[in-house]
Each structure stands twice: as C-alpha cells, then as structure tokens.
C-alpha positions in Angstrom: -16.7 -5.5 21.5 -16.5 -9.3 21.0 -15.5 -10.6 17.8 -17.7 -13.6 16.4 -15.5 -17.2 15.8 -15.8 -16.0 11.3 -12.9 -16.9 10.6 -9.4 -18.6 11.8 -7.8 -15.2 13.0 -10.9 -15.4 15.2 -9.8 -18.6 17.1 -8.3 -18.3 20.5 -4.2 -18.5 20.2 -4.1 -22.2 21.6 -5.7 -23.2 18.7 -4.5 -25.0 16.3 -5.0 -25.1 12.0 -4.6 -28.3 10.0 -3.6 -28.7 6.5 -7.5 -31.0 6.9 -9.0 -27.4 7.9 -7.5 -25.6 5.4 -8.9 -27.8 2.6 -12.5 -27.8 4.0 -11.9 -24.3 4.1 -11.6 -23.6 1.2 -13.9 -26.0 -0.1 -16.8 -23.9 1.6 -15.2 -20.8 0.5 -15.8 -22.3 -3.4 -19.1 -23.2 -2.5 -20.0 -19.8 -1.1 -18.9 -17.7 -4.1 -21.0 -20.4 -6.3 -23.8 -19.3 -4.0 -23.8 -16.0 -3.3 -20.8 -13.8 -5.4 -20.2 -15.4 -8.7 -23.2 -14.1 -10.0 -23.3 -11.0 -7.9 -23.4 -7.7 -10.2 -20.8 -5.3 -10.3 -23.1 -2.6 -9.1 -23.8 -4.1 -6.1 -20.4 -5.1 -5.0 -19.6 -1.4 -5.2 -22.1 0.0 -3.4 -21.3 -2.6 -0.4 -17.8 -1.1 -0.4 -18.6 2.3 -0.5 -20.9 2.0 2.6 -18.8 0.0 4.3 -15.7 2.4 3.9 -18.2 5.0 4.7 -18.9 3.6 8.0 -15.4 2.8 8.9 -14.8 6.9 8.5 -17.2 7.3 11.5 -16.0 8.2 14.6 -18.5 5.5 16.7 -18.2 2.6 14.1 -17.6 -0.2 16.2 -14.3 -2.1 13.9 -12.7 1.6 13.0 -13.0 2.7 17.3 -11.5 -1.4 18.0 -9.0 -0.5 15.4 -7.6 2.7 16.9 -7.7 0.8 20.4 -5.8 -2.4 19.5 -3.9 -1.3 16.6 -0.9 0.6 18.1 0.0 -2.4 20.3 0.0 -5.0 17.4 0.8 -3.3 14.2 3.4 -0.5 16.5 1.9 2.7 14.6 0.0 5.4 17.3 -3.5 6.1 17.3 -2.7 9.2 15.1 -1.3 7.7 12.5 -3.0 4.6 12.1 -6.1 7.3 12.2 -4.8 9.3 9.2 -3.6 6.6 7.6 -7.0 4.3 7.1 -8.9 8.0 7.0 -7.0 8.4 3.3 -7.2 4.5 2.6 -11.3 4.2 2.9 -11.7 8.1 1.6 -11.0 6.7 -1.8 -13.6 4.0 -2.2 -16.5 6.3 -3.9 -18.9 4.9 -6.7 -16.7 7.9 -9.1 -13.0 6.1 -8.1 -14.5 2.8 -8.6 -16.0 3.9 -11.8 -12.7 4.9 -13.1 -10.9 1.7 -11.7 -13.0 -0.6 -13.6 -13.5 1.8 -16.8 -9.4 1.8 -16.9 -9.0 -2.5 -16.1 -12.0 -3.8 -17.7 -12.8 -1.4 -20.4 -16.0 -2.4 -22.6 -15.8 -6.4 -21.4 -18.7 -7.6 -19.4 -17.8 -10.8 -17.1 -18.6 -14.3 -18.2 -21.8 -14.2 -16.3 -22.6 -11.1 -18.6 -22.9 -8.6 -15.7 -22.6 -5.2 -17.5 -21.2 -3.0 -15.0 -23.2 0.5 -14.2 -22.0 2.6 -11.3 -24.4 4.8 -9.4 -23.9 8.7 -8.0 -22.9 11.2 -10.2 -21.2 9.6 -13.1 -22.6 6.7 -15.3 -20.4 4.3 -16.6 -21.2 4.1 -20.5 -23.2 0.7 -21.2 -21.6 -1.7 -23.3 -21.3 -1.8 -27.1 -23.4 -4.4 -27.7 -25.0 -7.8 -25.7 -22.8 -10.0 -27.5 -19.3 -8.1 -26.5 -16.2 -9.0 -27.8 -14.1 -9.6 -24.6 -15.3 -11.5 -21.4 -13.4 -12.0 -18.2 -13.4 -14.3 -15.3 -12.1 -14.2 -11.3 -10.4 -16.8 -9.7 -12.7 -18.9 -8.3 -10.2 -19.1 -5.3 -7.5 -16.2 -4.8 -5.3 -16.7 -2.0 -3.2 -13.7 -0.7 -0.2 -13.9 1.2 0.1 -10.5 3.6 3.1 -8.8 4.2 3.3 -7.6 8.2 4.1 -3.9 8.0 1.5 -2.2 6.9 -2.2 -2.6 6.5 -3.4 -0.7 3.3 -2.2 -3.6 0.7 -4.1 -6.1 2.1 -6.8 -4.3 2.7 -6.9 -3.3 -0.8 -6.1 -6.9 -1.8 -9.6 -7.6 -0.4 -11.3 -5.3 -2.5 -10.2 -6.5 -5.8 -10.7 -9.8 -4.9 -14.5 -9.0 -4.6 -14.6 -6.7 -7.4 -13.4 -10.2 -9.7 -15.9 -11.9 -7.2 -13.6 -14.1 -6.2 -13.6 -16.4 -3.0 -10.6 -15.2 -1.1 -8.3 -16.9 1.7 -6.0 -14.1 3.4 -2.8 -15.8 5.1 -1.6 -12.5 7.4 1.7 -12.7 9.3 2.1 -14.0 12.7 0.3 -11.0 14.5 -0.6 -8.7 11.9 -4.4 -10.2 11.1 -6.1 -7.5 13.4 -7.0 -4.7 10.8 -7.5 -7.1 7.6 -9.8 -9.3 10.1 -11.6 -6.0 11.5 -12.2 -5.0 7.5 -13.8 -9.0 6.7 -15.8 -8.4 10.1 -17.0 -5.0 8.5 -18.0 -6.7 5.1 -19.8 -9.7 7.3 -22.0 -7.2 9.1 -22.9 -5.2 6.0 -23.2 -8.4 4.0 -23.4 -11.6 5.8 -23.4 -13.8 2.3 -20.6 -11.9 0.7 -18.7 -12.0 4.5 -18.9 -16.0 3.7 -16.9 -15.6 0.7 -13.6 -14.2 2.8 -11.3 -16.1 5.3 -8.7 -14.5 7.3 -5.7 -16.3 9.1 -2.6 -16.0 10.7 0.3 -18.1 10.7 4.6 -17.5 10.5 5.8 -17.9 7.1 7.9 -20.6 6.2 7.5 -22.6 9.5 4.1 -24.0 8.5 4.9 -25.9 5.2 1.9 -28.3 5.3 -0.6 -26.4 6.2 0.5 -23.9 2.8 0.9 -26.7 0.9 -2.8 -27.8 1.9 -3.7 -24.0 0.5 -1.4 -23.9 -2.2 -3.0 -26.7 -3.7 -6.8 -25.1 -3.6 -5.9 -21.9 -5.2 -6.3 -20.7 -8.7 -4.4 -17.5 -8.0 -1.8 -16.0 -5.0 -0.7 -12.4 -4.8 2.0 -12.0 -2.3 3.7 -8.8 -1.0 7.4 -9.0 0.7 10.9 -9.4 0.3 11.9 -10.8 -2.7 13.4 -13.4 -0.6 10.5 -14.0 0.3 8.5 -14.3 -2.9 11.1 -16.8 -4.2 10.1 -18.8 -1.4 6.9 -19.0 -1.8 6.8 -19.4 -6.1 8.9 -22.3 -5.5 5.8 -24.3 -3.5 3.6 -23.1 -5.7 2.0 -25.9 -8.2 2.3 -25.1 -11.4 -1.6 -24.6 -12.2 -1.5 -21.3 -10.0 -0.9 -17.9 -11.0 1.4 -15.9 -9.2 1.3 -12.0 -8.5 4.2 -11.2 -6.3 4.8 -7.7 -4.7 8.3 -7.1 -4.0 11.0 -4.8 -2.6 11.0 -1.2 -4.0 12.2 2.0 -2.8 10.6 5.7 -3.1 12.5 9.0 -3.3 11.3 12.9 -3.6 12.5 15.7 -6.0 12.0 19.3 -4.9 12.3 21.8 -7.5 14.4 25.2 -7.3 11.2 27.1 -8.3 9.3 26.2 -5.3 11.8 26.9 -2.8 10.4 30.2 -2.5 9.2 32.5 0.7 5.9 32.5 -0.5 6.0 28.4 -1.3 8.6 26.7 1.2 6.2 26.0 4.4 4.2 24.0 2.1 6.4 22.5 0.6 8.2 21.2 4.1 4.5 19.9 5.2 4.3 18.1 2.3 7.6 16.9 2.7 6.5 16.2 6.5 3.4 13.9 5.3 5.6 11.5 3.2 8.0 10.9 6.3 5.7 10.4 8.7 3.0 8.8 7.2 3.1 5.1 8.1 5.9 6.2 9.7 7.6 5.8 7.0 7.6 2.4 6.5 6.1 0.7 3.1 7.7 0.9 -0.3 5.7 4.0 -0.8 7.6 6.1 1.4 10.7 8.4 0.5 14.4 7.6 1.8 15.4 10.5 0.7 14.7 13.9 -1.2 16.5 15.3 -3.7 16.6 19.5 -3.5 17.8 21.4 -6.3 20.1 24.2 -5.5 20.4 27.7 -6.0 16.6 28.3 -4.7 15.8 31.1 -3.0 15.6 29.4 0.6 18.7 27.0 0.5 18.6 23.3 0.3 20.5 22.9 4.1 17.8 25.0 5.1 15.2 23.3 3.9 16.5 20.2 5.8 16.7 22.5 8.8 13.2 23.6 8.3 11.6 20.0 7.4 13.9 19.1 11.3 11.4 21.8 12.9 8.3 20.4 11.4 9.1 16.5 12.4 10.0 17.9 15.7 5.9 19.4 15.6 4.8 16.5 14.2 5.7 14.3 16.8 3.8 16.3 19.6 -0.2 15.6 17.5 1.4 12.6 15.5 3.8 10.4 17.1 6.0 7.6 15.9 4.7 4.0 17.3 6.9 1.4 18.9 10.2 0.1 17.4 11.9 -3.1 17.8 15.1 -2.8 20.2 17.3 -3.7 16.5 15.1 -0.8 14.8 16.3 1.4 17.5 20.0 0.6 17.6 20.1 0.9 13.8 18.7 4.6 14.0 21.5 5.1 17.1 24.1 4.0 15.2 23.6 5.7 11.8 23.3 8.9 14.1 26.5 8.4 15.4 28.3 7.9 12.2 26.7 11.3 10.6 27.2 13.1 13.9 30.9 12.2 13.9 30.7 13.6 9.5 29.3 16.6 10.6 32.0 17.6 12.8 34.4 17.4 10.3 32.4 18.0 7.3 31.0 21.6 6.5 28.7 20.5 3.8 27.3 17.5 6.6 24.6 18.3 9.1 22.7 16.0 11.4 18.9 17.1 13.0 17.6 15.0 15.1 15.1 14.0 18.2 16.3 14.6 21.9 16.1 11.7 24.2 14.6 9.2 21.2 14.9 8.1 17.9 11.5 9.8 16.9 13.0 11.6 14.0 16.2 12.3 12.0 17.3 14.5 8.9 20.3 14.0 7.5 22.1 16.3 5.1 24.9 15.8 3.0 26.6 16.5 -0.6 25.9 13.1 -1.8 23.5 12.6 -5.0 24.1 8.8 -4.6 20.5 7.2 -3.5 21.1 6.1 0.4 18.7 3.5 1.9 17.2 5.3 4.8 16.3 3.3 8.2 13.3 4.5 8.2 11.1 4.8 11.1 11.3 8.8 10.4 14.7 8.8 9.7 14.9 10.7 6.2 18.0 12.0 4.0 18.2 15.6 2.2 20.4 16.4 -0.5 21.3 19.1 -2.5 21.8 18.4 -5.9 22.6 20.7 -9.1 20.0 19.6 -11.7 17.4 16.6 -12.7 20.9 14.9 -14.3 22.9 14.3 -10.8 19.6 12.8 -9.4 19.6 10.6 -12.4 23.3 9.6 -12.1 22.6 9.5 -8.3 19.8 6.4 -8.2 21.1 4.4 -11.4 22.1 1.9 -8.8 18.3 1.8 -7.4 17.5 1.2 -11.3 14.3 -0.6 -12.0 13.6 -1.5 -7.9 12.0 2.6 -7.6 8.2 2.0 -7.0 7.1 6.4 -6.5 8.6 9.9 -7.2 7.4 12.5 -5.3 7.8 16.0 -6.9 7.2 19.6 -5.7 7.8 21.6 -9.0 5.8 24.2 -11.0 3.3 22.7 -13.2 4.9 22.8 -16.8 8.1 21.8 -14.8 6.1 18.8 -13.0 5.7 17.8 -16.6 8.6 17.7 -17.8 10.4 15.9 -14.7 7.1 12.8 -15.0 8.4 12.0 -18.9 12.0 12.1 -17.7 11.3 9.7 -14.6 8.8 7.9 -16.9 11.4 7.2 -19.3 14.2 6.3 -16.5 11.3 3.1 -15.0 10.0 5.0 -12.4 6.3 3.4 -12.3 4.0 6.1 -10.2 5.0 9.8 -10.5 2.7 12.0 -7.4 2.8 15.7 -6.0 5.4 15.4 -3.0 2.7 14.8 0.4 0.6 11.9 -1.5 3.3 9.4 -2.0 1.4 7.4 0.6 -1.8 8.1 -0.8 -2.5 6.5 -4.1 -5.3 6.5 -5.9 -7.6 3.7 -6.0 -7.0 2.9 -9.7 -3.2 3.0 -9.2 -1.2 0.3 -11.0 0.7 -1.4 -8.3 4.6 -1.7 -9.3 3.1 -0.7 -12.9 0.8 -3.4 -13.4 -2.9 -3.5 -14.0 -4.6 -3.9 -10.3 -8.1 -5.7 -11.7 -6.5 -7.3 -15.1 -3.3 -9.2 -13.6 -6.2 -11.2 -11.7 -9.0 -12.0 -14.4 -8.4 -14.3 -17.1 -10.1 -12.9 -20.4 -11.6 -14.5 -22.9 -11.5 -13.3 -26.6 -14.4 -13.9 -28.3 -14.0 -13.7 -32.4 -17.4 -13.6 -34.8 -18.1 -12.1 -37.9 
C-alpha cells in the first residue's frame, strides 16, 4: 500500500519543511475547520470515530495490516504487542464511551455554534435544559500537539479530542515516530476526506528545528505536549504568551497486591494480571508499573509470587515478545542484573529471575518498600511489604509524580485502599492487568481530557 502525499510525514525523507510551509499550513488548516468541522455536529464526529476504530479492528483493513508490518521496525514493539496494544486503544471508541466522555467534560453546555450533542446506539444522551443554555464552549481553532516518541496511544488519543472540540489540528511527532499517528489521519481521510483536511501530521527532532516551531508556535491557539519535564520547560519557554499550554510530564505507576488474593484458588490470575501490566507496551509509558507491592503473610508467599510472575514472563515471551532495544537500553538491563545477582548471593531475602541469553525479562525481589525506578523494557521489581502503611512510607519520595495504582484486592478492600491512595495524590486508581488500558473518559494526570482544551463561556440572564 502507497500512502498519498496528505500531509508532511508523507513527503520523501530528502525533503525539506520551512518555517514559510508551516505558516501556509496552518493557514489552510484554519480555513478547512471554518469549512468543514467548526460547524460539524457532535453526533457526527462520533460516529466517524467509531467506524473508523471499527475498521482499524479488522484483520484486512489496509492502515491496521501496514501498521503491524512497519510498526516493529520504527516504533521497536513486535507484531504482538503492538497488536494487543491498538486492539484495547480502538475497542474503547463506542457511541456509550463517547457518551460518557462528553456527559462527564461538557455536562449540559452546548458549543457556541449551539450543537446539542445526541449520541446514537443504545444510550441517549439527555437533551439539554433549555435552547438558551447557560454555559457554551469553544475549541481552539488551531491546537497543535507536540508527540512524545515512545508510545503511540497518547497521540492518537490527542487526535480524537481535538476533533471532538472540532478543532484544526497540526501534530509535530518525533523524529521517526509519525508512522501510526499518520496511519490513524490516513484512516480519518479515507472515512472523511473533509474532516481528513482538518489534520496535519509531521515529523521533525525536537529542539534542533527552532524556526520552523517558532513558525508553528506562532499559529496556535493551544499546544498539548507529552515528555520529559525537561522537555516541557523547553518548549513553554518558546511559547508566545497568547497560547495555552497543556503539558504531559514524567510520572511513574506502581501495583499493590493484597494478602486476600494471594490464594490457591486466586494467584494464577492474579500473576496474568500482573503479567499484562509488564508486558504491555513493554512496559514503557507512565502507565506501566516499576514495581509491585505484595503484602505478606498470604497464603502463596510474596517471593513466590515473584517466582511465579518469572514463569509467566518467561511464557509470555514465546506468543508476545519484547521488540528491539537500543544497545544503552540493553547494557542498563545487564548491569542492574549484575548488581542484584551479586545481592542475591549474599542476601537471603534477595532473588533475581531472569531471561537466558537476553534481556527479555527480569524480576527482581528484595526486602525494600522504598519505590525503585525500574529499567523497564520488562524488567519489573517485587516486594514484600507488611501492610498498606510501609507502601505509603515506601513511595513518599515518588510523592505527587505517581500517574496509576494498580490493585488486586477483594472488593470492599479495593475500596478502602482507592480512598487511601486517593487521599495520598495518586490520580487513577485500576484493577492490576488494566493499568495500560484506560478508559476513554480517563482524566490524564487528573485533569479534565475535553475541558482543559475548550474555553467556556458563562452566559448570565434573569
């Protein structure tokens, strides 16, 4: 399959973007949302996206089968995953999840051009209070988003709120990571040429191309960005002051496993569930547990639960293998091996699972509640801890950078452990085996998805 010349991802590698083209770009961008999404309803936004995700789930859509071919060599993660991965990414985009996304952002407002939002399917979205509503809102009329490289979900999902605000949108990926997001603008093109117009994808390395980002900083009413906070410093500081900002930074995920559940009749699901969060995206994202807490004085013990979740990496690699690693990714896995292999031999309360021959997969276990930054890559850490208060004393240092919790508990126990980790800052609490999965509706880093990018208007009358 050839790829039409859409957009600047499109263009052949020698060529080369000018701070002239981005202007012009975005220009037309304006123009096409003026056109053909400003006034576009609600309704019919959704029901694009929904059939579009419903094509990318079949097995002879053209983008989803040039996805699973080209993806592993430029994004590193194997067919399997990268399958599983965008499987649970567009299985959430149904008229119902959409329904609750905007019921939970938008409540009863109607947008400025008075669009009052009805979903199809099985559940009806209640009509608004009145014609004259209270509260209006209003998308950028250009949102710019600045990718992260790692993974492809975010921007992807960037995307999708952008049209949902029926914004124009220009998508800056990093150098070599526009495949998927351009694939998904491809798949929106073909469903719906005129809202396809509305979307540009491009590629460029960040920080090395200062005019051609200042050329797009200028056009933009609002930029999300996702990376390092390094990073995001960076790019608020070129930011004119006219443009709203929606950064993404560094967080960190971590699991809880319950004593309750560490039962014969519980423990094998509990160590796939375990198994899911590791290895899905491999484990990268901020999503994605370094390590897992296990309560002791279970029934099955928490070393051997790290023996057992060794076993089932060691299965998992066979149907769903790690991708490609960098030669540094590599070395850092080698070397924190050896340091835990050389703890172990002295250490009783140490032990050290790993891969043969690679650095697919590690668990490490040790009597440590403090929170340990894993390398990733399927390299996870379990340890035992005495109660809910040692894992508390053991991530104070991770205090107010923890994005998920994953917990395997009993239900009024699950309860319980959400208010405490609500409480602590904790801002998504999920069952352990969906920390990767989100809902659609979820509030990224704790902060509303669809209202951080409107602007509202509060309209007052007697």
């Amino acid at each position: 399959m050839n790829l039409p010349n859409f957009f600047f991802a499109d263009l052949p590698p020698e060529a080369t973007l000018s701070p002239a083209m981005m202007t012009a770009a975005c220009d037309t961008l304006k123009r096409n949302r003026a056109k053909f999404l400003s006034r576009r309803p609600t309704e019919a936004v959704v029901k694009i996206l929904c059939e579009v995700a419903a094509e990318w789930r079949q097995p002879e859509n053209q983008f989803r089968r040039l996805a699973l071919e080209l993806g592993p060599a430029e994004t590193g993660f194997s067919k399997a995953v990268l399958e599983k991965g965008l499987d649970d990414f567009f299985r959430r985009f149904t008229p119902e999840n959409f329904h609750a996304l905007l019921e939970q952002e938008l409540g009863d407002a109607v947008s400025v051009t008075g669009d009052e939002w009805r979903v199809t399917g099985k559940t009806a979205a209640p009509r608004h209070l009145s014609p004259a509503a209270r509260h209006f809102w209003r998308g950028p009329e250009l949102l710019v988003h600045i990718a992260a490289g790692n993974l492809p979900n975010p921007t992807l999902m960037s995307l999708t709120l952008g049209l949902l605000t029926r914004s124009a949108q220009f998508v800056k990926c990093a150098s070599g990571a526009s495949l998927l997001p351009r694939l998904f603008a491809h798949s929106i093109y073909q469903s719906d040429p005129k809202l396809g117009a509305c979307l540009e994808i491009a590629e460029w390395r960040g920080g090395k191309n200062h005019e051609l980002e200042t050329a797009l900083f200028a056009e933009a009413d609002c930029l999300t960005a996702t990376g390092a906070d390094k990073t995001l410093a960076a790019i608020r500081a070129q930011l004119p002051a006219k443009v709203r900002f929606l950064g993404h930074g560094e967080r960190v995920s971590f699991g809880f496993v319950a004593r309750e559940v560490l039962c014969d009749e519980t423990i094998a699901q509990i160590v796939s569930s375990a198994a899911d969060d590791v290895i899905a995206w491999d484990q990268n994202g901020c999503l994605s547990p370094h390590v897992i807490y296990v309560e002791e004085r279970g029934a099955v013990e928490s070393d051997k639960f790290a023996a057992l979740l060794a076993v089932e990496l060691a299965k998992r690699e066979a149907g769903e293998p790690r991708g490609k690693i960098s030669t540094e990714a590599a070395a850092a896995i080698a070397s924190r091996r050896a340091i835990y292999e050389t703890i172990a031999v002295h250490r009783a309360d140490a032990k050290i699972w790993s891969s043969q021959n690679s650095t697919a997969w590690t668990v490490v276990f040790e009597h440590d509640v403090r929170f340990q930054f894993s390398c990733l890559n399927r390299f996870i850490y379990v340890k035992p801890v005495p109660d809910l208060a040692a894992v508390m004393q053991g991530v104070d240092e991770i205090h107010g950078k923890v994005s998920t919790v994953g917990i395997a508990a009993p239900p009024e126990k699950t309860k319980e452990l959400a208010l405490r980790f609500a409480g602590w800052g904790a801002t998504r609490i999920c069952p352990l085996g969906q920390m990767q999965n989100p809902p659609l509706n979820w509030r990224h880093d704790g902060r509303p998805a669809l209202g951080d990018l409107v602007t509202w208007t509060d309209f007052e009358s007697e």
